[in-house]
VOBA-1610 file (N, C-alpha, C; in pm, whole numbers, padded with zeros to 5 digits, always signed):
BEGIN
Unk+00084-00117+00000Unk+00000+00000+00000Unk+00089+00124+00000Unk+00033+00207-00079Unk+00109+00340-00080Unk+00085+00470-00069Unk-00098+00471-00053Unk-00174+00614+00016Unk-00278+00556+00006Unk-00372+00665+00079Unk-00521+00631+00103Unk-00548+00777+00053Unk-00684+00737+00026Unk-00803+00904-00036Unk-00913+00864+00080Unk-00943+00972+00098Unk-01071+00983+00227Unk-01168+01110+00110Unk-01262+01059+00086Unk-01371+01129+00082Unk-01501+01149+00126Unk-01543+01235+00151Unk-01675+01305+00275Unk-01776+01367+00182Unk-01896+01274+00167Unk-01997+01354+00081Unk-02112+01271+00161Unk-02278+01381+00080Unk-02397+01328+00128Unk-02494+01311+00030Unk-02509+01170+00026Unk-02631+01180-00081Unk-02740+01198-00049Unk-02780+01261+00031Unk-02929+01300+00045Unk-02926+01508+00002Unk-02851+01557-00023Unk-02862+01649-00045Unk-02926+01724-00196Unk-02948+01797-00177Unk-03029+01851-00308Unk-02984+01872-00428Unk-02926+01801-00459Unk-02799+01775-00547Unk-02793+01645-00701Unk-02764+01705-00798Unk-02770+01556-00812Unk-02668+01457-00810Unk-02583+01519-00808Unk-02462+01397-00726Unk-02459+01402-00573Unk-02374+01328-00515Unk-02353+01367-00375Unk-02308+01475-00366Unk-02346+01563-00270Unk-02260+01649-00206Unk-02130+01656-00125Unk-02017+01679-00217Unk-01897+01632-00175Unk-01825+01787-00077Unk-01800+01706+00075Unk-01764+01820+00137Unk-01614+01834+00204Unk-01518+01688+00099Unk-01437+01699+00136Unk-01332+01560+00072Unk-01236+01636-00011Unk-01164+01533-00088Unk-01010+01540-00030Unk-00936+01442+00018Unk-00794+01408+00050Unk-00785+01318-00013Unk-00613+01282-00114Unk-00579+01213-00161Unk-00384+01244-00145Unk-00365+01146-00186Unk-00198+01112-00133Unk-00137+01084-00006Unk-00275+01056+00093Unk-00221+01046+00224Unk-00163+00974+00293Unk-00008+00968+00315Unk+00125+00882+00345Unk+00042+00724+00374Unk+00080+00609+00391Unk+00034+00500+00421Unk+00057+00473+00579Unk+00140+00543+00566Unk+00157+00556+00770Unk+00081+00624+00843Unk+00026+00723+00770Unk-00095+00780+00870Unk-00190+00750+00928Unk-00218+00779+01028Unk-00339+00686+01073Unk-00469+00751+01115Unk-00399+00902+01124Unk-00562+00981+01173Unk-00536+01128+01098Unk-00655+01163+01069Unk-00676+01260+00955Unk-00721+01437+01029Unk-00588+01470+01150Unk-00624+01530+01252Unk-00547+01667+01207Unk-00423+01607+01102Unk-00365+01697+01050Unk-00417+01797+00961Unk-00416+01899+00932Unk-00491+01957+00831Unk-00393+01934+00662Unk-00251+01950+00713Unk-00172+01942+00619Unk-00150+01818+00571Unk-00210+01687+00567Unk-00145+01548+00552Unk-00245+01556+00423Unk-00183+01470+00341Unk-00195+01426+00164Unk-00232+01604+00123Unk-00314+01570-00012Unk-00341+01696-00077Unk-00487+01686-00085Unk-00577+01798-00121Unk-00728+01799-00147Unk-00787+01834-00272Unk-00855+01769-00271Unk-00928+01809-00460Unk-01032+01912-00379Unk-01107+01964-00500Unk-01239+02056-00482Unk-01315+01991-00443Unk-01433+02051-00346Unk-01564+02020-00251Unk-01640+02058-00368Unk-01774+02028-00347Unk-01917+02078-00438Unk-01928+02246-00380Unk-01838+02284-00274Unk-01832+02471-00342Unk-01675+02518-00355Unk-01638+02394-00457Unk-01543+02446-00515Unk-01434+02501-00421Unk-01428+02483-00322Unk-01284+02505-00242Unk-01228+02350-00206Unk-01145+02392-00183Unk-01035+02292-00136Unk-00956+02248-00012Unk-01110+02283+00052Unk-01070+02250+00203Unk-01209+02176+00282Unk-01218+02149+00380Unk-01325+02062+00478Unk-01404+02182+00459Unk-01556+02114+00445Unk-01671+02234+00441Unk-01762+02126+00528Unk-01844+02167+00640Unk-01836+02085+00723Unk-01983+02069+00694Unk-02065+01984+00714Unk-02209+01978+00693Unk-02343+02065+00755Unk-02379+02110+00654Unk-02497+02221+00659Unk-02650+02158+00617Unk-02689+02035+00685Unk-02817+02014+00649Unk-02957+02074+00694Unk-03057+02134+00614Unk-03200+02172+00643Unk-03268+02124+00776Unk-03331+02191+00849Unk-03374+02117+00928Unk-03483+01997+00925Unk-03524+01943+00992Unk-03603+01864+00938Unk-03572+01691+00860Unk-03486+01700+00792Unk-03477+01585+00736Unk-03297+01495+00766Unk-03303+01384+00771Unk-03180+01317+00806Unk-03091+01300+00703Unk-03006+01358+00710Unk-02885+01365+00612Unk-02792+01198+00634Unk-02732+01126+00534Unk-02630+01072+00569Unk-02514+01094+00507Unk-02416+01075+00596Unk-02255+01156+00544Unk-02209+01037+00536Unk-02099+01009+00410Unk-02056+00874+00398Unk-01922+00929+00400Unk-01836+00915+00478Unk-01716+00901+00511Unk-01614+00727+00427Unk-01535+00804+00305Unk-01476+00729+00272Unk-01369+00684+00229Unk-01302+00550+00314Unk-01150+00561+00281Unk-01110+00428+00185Unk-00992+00476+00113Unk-00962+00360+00021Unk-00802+00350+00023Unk-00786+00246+00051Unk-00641+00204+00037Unk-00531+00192-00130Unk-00436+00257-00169Unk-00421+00248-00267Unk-00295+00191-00337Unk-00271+00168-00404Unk-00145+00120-00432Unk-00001+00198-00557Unk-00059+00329-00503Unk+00014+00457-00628Unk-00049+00570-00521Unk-00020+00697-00576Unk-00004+00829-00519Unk-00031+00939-00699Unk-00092+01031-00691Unk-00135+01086-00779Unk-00087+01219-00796Unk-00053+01296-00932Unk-00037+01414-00941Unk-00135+01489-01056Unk-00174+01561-01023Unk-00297+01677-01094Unk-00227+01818-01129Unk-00251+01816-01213Unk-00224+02005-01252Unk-00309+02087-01151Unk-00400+02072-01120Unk-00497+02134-01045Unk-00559+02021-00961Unk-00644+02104-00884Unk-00698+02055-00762Unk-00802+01935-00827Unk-00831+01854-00795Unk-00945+01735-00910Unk-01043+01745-00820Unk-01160+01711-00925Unk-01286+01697-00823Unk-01319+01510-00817Unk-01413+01514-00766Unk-01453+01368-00712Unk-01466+01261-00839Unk-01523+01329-00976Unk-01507+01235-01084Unk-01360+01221-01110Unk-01282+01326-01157Unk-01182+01315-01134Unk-01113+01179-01063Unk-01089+01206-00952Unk-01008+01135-00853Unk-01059+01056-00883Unk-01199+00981-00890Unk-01242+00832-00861Unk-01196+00788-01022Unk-01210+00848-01148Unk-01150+00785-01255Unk-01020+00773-01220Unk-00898+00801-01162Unk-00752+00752-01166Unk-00741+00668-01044Unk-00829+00665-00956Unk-00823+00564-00883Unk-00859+00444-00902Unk-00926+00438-00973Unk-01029+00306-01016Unk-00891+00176-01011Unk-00826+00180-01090Unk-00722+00044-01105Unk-00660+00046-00992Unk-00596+00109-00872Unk-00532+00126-00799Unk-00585+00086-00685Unk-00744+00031-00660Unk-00745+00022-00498Unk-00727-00087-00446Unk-00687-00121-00340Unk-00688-00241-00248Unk-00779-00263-00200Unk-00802-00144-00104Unk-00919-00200-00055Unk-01010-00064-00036Unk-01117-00098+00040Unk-01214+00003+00068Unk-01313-00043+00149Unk-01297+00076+00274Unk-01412+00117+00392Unk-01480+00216+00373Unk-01603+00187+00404Unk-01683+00345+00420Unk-01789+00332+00644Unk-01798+00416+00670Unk-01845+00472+00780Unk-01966+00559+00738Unk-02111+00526+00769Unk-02177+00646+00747Unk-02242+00693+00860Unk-02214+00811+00864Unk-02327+00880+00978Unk-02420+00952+00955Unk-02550+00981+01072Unk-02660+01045+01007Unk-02635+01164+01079Unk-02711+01256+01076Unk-02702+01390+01087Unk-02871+01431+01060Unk-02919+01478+01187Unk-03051+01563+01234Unk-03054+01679+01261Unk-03098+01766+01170Unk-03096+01955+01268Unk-03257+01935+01265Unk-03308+02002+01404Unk-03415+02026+01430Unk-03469+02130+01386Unk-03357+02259+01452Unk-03404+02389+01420Unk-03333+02443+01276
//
């Protein structure tokens, strides 16, 4: 293994893809927790920045956030920041493996 990509999106959002709120890719194989802000590099979110955009769901309805990591066997370079099609087309041949975690998310008010 030679990096992992963690990506953070929600498909319940109003969207028609997921709402992606957070892309890391190149992240060392030794790492183990994603506490750093500076560890691997980040593609673009669905508003187009390139950093953690943390979840903003409506009230009322249950969001789920799929938190997802993939083990890889290569490390990637982009002219620019990639978005989620992106990344997942050059990853495709490269993974080992893959976990996902999902959590839900309720705002009342």
């Amino acid at each position: 293994m030679v990096s992992f990509v963690c990506i953070v999106d929600d498909p319940d959002a109003l969207t028609k893809e997921p709402f992606v709120h957070w892309l890391v890719y190149n992240i060392p194989a030794e790492v183990h927790t994603l506490d750093n802000p500076s560890v691997g590099k980040t593609g673009k979110n669905s508003y187009a920045n390139i950093d953690y955009d943390c979840p903003k769901p409506p009230a009322g309805k249950v969001h789920h956030y799929h938190f997802k990591l993939y083990a890889l066997n290569t490390e990637f370079s982009f002219n620019q920041p990639p978005t989620k099609t992106e990344l997942l087309a050059a990853m495709q041949p490269h993974i080992i493996v893959f976990k996902e975690i999902i959590s839900l998310y309720y705002k009342t008010i």
